[in-house]
DRENPA-3360 file (N, C-alpha, C; in nm, 2 decimals, always signed):
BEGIN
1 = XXXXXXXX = +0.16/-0.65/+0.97/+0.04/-0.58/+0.90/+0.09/-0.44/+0.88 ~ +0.00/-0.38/+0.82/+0.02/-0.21/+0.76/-0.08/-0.13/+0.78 ~ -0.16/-0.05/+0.88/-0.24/+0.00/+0.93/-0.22/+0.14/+0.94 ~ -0.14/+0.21/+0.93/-0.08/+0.38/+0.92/+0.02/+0.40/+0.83 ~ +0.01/+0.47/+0.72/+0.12/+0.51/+0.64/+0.12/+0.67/+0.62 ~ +0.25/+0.74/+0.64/+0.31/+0.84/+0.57/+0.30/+0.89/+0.45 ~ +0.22/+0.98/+0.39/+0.23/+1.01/+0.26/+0.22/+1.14/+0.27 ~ +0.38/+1.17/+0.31/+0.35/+1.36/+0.24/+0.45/+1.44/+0.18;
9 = XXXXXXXX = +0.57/+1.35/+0.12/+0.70/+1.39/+0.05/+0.61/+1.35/-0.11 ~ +0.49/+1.41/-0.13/+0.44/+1.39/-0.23/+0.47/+1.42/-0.39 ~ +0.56/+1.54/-0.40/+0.62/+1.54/-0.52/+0.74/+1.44/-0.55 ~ +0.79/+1.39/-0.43/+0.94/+1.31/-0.45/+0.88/+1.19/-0.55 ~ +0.75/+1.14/-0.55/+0.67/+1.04/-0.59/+0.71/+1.01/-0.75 ~ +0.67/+1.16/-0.79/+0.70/+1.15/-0.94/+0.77/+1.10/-0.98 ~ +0.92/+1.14/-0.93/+1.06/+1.06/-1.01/+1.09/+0.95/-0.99 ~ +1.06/+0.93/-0.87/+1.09/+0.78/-0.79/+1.00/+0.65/-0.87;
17 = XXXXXXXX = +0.88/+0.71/-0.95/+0.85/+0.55/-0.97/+0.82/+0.58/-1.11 ~ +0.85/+0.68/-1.20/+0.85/+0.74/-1.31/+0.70/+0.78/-1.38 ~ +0.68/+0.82/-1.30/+0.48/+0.89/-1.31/+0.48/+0.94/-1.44 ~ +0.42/+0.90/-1.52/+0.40/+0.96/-1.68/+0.25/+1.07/-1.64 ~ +0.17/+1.09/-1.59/+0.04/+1.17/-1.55/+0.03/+1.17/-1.38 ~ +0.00/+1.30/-1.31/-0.04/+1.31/-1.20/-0.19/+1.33/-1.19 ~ -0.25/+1.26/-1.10/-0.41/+1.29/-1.09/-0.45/+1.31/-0.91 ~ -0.32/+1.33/-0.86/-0.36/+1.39/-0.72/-0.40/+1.50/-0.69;
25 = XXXXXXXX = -0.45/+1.58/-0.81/-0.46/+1.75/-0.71/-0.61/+1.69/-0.59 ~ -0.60/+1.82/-0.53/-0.66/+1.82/-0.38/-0.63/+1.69/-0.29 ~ -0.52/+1.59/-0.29/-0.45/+1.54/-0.21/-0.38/+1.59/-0.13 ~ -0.41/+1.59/+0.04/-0.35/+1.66/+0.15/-0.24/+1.56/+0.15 ~ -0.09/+1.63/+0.22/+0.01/+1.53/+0.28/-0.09/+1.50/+0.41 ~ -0.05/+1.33/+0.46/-0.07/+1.30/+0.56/+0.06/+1.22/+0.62 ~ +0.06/+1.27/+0.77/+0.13/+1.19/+0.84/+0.04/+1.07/+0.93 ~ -0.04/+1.05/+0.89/-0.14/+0.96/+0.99/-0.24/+0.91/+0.89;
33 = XXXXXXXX = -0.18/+0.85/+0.80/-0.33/+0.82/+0.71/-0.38/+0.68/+0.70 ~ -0.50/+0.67/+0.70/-0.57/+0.53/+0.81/-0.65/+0.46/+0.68 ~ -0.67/+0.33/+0.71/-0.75/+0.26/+0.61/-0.92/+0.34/+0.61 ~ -0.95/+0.33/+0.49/-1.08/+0.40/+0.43/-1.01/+0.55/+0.39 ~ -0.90/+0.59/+0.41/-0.89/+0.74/+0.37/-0.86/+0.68/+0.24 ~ -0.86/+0.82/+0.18/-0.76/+0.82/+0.02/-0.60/+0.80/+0.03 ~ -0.55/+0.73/-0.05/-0.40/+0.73/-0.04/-0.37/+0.72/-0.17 ~ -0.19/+0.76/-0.20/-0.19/+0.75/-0.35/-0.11/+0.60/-0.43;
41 = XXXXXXXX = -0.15/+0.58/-0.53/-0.13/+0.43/-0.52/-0.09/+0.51/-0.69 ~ +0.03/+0.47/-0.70/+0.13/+0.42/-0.88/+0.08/+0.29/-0.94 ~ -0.03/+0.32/-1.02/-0.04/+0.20/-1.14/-0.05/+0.20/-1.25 ~ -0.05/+0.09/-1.32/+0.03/+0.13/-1.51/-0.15/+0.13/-1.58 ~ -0.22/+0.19/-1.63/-0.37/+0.16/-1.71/-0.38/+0.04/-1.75 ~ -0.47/-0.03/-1.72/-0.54/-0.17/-1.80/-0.49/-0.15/-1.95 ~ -0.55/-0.05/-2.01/-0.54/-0.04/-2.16/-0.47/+0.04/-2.21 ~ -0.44/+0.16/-2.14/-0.34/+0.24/-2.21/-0.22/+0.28/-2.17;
49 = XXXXXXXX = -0.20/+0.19/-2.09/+0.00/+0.17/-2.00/+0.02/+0.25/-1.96 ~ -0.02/+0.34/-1.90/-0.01/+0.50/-1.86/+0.06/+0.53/-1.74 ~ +0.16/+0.50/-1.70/+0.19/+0.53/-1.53/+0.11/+0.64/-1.44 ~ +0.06/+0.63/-1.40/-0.04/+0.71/-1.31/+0.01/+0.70/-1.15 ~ -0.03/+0.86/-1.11/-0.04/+0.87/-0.91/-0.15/+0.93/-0.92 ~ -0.24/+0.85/-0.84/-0.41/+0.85/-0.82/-0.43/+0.86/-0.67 ~ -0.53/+0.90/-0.64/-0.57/+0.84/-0.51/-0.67/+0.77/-0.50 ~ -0.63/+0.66/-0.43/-0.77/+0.55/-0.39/-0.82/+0.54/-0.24;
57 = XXXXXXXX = -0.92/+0.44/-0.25/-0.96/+0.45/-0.12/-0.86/+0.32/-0.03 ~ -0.85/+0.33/+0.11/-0.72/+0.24/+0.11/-0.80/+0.12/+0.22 ~ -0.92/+0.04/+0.09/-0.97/-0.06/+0.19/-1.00/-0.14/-0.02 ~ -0.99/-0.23/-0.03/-1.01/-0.28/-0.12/-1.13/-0.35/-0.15 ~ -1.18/-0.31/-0.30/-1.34/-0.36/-0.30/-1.35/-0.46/-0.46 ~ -1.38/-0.59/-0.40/-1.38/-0.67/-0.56/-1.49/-0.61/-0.65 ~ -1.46/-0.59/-0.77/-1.59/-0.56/-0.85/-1.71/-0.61/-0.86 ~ -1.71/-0.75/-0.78/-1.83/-0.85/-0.78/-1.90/-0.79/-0.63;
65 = XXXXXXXX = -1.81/-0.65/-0.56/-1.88/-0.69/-0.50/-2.02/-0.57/-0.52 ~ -2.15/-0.56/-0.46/-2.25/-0.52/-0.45/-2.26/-0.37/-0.37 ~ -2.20/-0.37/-0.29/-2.17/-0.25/-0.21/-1.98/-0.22/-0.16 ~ -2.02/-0.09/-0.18/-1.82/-0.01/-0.15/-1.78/-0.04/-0.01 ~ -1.95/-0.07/+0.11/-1.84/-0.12/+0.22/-1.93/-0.27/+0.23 ~ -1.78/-0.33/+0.27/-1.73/-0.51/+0.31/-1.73/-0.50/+0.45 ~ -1.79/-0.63/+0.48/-1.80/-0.68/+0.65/-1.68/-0.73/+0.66 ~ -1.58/-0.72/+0.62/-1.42/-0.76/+0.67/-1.33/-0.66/+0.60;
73 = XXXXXXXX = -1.23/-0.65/+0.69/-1.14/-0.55/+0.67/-1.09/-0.61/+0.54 ~ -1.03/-0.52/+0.42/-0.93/-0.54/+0.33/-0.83/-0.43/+0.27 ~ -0.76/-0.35/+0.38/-0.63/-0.30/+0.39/-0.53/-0.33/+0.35 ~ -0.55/-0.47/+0.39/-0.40/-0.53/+0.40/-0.46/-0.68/+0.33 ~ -0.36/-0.75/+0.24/-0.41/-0.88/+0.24/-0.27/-0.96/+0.22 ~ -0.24/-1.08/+0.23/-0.14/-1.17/+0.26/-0.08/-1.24/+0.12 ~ +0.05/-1.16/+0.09/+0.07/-1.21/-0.05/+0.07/-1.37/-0.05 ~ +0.11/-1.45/-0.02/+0.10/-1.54/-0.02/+0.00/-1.62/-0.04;
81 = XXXXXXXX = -0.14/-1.58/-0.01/-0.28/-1.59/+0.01/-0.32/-1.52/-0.12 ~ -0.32/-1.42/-0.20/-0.44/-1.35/-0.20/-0.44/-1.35/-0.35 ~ -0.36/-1.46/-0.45/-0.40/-1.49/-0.59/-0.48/-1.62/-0.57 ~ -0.54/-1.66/-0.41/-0.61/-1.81/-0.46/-0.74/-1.74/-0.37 ~ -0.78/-1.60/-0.33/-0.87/-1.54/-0.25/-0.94/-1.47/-0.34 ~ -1.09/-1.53/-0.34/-1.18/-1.42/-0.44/-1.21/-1.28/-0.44 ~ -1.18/-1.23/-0.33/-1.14/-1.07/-0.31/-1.02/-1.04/-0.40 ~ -0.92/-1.13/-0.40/-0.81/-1.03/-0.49/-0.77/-1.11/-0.58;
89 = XXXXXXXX = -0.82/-1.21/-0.59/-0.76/-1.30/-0.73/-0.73/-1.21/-0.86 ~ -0.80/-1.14/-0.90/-0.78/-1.07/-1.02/-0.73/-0.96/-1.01 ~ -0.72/-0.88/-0.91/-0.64/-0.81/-0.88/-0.50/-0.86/-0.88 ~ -0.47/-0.97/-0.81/-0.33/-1.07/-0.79/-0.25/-1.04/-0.93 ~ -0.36/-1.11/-1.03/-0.33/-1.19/-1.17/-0.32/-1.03/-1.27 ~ -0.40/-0.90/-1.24/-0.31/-0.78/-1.36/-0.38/-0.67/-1.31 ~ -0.43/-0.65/-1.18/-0.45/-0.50/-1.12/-0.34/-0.46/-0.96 ~ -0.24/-0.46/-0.99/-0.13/-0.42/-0.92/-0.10/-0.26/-0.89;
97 = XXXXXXXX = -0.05/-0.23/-0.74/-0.03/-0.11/-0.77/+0.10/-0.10/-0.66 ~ +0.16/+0.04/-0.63/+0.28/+0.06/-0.56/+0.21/+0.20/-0.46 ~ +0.22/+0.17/-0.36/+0.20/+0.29/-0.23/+0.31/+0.31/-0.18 ~ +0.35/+0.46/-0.26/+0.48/+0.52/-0.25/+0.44/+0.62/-0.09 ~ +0.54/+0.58/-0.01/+0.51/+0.62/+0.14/+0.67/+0.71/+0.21 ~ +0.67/+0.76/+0.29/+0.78/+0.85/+0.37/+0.81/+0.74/+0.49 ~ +0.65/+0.61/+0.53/+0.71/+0.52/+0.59/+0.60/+0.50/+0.69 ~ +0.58/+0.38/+0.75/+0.47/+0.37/+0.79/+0.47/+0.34/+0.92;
105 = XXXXXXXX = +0.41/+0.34/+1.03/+0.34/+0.26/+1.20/+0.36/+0.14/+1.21 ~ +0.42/+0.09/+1.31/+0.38/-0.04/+1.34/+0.38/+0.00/+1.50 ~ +0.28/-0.11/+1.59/+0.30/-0.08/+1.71/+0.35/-0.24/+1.77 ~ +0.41/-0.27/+1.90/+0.48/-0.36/+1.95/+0.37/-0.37/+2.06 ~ +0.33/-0.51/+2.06/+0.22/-0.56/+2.15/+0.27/-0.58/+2.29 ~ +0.28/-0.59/+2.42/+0.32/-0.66/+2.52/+0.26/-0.62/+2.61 ~ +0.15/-0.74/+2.62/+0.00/-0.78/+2.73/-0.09/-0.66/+2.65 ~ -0.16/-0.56/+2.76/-0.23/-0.48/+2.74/-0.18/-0.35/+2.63;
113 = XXXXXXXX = -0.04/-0.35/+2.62/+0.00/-0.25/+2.61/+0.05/-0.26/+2.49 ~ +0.04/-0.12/+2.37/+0.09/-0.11/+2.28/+0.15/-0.01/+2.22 ~ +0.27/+0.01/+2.19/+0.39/+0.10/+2.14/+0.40/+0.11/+2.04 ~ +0.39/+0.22/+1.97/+0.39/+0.27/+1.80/+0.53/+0.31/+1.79 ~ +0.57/+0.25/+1.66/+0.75/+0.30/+1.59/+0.69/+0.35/+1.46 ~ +0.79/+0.44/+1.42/+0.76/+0.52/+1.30/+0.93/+0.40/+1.22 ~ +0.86/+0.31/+1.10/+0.98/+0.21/+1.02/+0.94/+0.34/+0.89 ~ +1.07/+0.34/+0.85/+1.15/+0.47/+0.72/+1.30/+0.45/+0.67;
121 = XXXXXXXX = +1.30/+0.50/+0.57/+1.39/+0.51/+0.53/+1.46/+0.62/+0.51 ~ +1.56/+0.69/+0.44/+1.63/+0.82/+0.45/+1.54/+0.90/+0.32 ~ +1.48/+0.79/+0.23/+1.43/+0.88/+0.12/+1.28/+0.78/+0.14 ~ +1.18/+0.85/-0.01/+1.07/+0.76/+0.01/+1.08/+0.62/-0.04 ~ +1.00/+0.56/-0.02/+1.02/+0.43/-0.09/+0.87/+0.34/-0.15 ~ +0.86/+0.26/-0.16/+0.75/+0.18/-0.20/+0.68/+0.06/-0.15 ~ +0.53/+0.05/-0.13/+0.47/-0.08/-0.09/+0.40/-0.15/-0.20 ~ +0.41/-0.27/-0.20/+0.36/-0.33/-0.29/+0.19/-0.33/-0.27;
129 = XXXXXXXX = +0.11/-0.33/-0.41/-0.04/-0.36/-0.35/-0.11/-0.40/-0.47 ~ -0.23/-0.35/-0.43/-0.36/-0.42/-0.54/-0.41/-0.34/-0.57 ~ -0.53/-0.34/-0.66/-0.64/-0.21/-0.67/-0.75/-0.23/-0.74 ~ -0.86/-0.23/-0.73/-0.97/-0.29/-0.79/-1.06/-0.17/-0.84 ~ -1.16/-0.12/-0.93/-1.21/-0.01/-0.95/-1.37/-0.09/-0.92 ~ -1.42/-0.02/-0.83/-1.57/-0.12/-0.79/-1.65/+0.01/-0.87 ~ -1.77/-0.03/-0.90/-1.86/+0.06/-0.97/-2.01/+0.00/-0.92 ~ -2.06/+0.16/-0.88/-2.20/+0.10/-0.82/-2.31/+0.05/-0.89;
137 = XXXXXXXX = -2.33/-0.03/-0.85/-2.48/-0.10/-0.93/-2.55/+0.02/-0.95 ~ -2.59/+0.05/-0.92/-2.70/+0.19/-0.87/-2.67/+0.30/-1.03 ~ -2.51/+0.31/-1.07/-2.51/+0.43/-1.10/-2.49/+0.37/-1.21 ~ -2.54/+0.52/-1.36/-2.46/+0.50/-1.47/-2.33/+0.42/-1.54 ~ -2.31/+0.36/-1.67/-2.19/+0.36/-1.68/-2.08/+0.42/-1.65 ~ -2.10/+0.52/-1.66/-2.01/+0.64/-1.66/-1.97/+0.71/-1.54 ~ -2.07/+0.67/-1.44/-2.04/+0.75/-1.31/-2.04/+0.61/-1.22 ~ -2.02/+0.64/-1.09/-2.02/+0.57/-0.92/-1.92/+0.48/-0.97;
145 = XXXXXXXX = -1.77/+0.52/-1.01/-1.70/+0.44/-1.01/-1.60/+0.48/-0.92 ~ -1.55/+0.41/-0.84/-1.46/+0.38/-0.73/-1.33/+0.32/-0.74 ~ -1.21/+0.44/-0.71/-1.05/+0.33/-0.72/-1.07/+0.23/-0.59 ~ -1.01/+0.15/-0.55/-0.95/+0.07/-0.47/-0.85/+0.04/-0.42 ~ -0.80/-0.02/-0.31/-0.66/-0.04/-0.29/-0.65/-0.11/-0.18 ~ -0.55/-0.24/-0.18/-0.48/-0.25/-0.02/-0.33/-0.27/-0.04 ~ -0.26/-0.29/+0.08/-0.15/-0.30/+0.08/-0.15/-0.48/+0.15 ~ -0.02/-0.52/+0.04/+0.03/-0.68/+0.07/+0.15/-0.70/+0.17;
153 = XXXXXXXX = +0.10/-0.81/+0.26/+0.20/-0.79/+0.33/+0.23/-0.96/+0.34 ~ +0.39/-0.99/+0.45/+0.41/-1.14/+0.43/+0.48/-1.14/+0.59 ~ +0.56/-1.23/+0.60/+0.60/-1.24/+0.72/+0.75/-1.22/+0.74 ~ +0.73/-1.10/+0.87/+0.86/-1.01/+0.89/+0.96/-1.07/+0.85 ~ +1.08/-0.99/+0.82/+1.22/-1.03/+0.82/+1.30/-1.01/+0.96 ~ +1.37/-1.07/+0.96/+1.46/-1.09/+1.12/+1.48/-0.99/+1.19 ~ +1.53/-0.85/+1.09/+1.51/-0.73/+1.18/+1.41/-0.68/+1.19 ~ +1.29/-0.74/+1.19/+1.16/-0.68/+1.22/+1.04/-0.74/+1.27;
161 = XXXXXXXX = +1.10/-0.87/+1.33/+1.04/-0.96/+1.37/+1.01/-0.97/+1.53 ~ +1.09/-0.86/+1.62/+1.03/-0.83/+1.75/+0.97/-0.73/+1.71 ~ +0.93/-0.65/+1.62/+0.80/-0.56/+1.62/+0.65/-0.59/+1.57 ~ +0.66/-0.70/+1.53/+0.56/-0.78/+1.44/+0.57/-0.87/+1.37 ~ +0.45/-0.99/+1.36/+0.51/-1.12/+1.25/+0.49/-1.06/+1.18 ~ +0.41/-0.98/+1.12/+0.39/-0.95/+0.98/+0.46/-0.83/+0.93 ~ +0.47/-0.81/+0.82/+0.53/-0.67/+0.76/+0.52/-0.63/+0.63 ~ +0.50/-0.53/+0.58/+0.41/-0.47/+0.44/+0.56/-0.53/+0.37;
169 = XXXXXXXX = +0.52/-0.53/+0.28/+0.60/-0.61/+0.10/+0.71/-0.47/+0.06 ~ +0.79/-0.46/+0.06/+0.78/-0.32/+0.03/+0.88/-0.40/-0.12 ~ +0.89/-0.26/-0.19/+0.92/-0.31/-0.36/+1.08/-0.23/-0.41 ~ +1.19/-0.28/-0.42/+1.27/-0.21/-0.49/+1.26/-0.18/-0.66 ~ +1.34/-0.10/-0.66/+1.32/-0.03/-0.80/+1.32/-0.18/-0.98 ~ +1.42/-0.25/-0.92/+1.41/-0.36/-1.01/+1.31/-0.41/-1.06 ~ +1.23/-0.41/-0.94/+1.06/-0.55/-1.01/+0.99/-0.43/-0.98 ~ +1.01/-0.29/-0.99/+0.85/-0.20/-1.04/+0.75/-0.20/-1.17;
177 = XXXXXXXX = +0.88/-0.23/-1.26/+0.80/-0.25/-1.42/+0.75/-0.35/-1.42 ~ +0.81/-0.47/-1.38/+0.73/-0.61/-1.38/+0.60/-0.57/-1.28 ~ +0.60/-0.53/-1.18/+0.49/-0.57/-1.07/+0.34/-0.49/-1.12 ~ +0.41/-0.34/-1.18/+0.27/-0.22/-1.28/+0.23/-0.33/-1.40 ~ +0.29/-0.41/-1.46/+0.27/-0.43/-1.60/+0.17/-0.56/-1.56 ~ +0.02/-0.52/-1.62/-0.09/-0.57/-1.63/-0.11/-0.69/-1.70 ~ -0.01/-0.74/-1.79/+0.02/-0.82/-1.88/+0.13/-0.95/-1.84 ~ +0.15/-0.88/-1.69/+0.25/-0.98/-1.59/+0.15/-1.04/-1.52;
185 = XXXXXXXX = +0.14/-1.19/-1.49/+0.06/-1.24/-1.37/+0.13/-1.21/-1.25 ~ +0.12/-1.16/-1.19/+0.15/-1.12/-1.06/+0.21/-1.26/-0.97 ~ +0.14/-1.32/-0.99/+0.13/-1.44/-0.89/+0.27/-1.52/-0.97 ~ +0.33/-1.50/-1.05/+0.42/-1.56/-1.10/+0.56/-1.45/-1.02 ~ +0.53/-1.34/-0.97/+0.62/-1.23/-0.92/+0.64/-1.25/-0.77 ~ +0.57/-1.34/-0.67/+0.56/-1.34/-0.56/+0.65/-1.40/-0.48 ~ +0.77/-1.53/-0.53/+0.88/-1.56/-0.44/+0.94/-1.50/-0.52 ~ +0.98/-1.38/-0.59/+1.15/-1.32/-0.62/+1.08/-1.14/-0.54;
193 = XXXXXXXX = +0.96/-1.12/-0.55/+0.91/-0.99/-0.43/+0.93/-1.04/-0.30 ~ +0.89/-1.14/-0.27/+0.89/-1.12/-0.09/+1.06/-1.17/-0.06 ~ +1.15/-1.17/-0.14/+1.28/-1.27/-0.11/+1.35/-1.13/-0.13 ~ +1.31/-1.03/-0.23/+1.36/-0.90/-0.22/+1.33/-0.82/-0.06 ~ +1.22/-0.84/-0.06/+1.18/-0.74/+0.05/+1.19/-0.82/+0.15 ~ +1.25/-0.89/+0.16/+1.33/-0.96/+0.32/+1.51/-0.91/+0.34 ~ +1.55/-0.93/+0.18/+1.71/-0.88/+0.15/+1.74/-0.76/+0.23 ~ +1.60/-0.64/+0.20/+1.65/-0.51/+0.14/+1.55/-0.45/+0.30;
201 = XXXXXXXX = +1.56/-0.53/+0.43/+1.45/-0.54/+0.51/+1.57/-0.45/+0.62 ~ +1.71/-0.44/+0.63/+1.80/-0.39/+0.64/+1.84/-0.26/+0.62 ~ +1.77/-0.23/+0.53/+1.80/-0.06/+0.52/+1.68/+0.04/+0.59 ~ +1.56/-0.05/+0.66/+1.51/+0.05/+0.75/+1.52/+0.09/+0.83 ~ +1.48/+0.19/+0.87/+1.54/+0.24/+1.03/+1.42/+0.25/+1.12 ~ +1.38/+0.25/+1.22/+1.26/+0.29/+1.33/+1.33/+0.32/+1.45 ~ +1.20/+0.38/+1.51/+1.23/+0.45/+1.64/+1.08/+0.44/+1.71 ~ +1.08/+0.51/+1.81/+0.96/+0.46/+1.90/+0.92/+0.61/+1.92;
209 = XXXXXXXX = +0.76/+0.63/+1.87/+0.69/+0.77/+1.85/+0.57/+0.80/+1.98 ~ +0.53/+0.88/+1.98/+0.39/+0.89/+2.08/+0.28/+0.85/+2.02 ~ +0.17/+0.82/+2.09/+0.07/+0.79/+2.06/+0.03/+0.88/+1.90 ~ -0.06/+0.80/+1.82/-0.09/+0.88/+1.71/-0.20/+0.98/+1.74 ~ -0.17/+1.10/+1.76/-0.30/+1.18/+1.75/-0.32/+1.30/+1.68 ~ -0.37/+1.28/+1.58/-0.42/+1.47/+1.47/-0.30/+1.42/+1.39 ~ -0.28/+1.52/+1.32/-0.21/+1.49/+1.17/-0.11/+1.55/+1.13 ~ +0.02/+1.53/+1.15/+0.12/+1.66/+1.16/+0.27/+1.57/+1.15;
217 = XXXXXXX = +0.36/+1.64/+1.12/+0.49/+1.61/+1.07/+0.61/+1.51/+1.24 ~ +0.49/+1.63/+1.32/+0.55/+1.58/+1.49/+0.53/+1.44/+1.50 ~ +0.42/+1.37/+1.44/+0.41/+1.22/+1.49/+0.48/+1.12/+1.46 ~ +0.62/+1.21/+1.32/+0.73/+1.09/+1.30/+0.82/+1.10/+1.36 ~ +0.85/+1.25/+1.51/+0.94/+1.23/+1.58/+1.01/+1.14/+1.67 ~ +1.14/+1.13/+1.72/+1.15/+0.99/+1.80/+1.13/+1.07/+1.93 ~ +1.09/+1.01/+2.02/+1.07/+1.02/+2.16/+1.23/+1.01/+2.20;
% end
């Protein structure tokens, strides 16, 4: 799963996934940033191909649905699962996005007890996701519209498989254009994405951090 992500090497973002418009101003760097906050998510426009870094909310909301909060979590959803799930089917099929991160939390379960590692790489890199724009019943056309987002995950690769079964998708530079491009079914992208991000599962590094508490650069240190 993917529950805490790093987002604060936020200019590096631009080049790295080729951002044609920024629309983050008043985005704080976070070292601790938790589902329902804002995070920034790279996606290409429905209609006007636009590479964009936005911030969304980081819980995902289908357009059908009626209200911005859902009785079940949707942070995270299971690539494997989630082009035949009515929460993200359409999202699956041409609302894609990339959550460019410095690196994210996972904690190691054993009995009562659980241990947080900070998994990174030496530069930033990318998670694969979704993104839905929910709009409130309530409001105008033109207003109460809402970004969306979660992050996809699948099941760990061998070096990451005593830290957790599961592990966020993460995206090399090759399948970025295919995975933004809205005109791609997604679900046609999902055994040559998770076969990459098991390959390239090798170049992470982790270490074991303190508990997460407040918001600061200190929380990626290794103990």
């Amino acid at each position: 799963m993917c529950g805490r992500i790093v987002q604060a090497k936020t200019s590096d973002y631009v080049a790295l996934f080729d951002v044609a418009q920024v629309e983050s101003s008043g985005f704080e760097p976070s070292w601790n940033l938790k589902p329902t906050q804002d995070a920034l998510i790279v996606l290409d426009g429905d209609k006007d191909g636009v590479r964009r870094l936005a911030p969304a909310r980081w819980l995902l909301v289908p357009t059908w649905s009626k209200t911005l909060k859902l009785k079940f979590p949707t942070f995270n959803a299971r690539i494997e699962t989630a082009g035949q799930k009515p929460t993200f089917h359409a999202s699956m099929t041409r609302r894609r996005c990339i959550f460019p991160i410095d690196g994210y939390y996972e904690w190691q379960t054993a009995g009562k007890s659980k241990t947080p590692f900070y998994v990174h790489r030496d530069e930033p890199f990318g998670l694969a996701g979704l993104y839905s724009w929910w709009h409130d019943p309530a409001a105008s056309a033109d207003d109460g519209w809402a970004l969306t987002a979660t992050v996809l995950t699948q099941d760990a690769a061998a070096p990451l498989a005593w830290l957790h079964d599961r592990m966020p998708v993460t995206i090399e530079r090759t399948l970025v254009d295919a995975w933004l491009d809205p005109e791609v079914d997604g679900n046609a992208l999902t055994g040559e994405l998770t076969r990459s991000s098991i390959e390239t599962a090798g170049s992470l590094a982790w270490h074991e951090v303190a508990p997460l508490k407040g918001n600061g650069p200190e929380l990626t240190a290794a103990l």
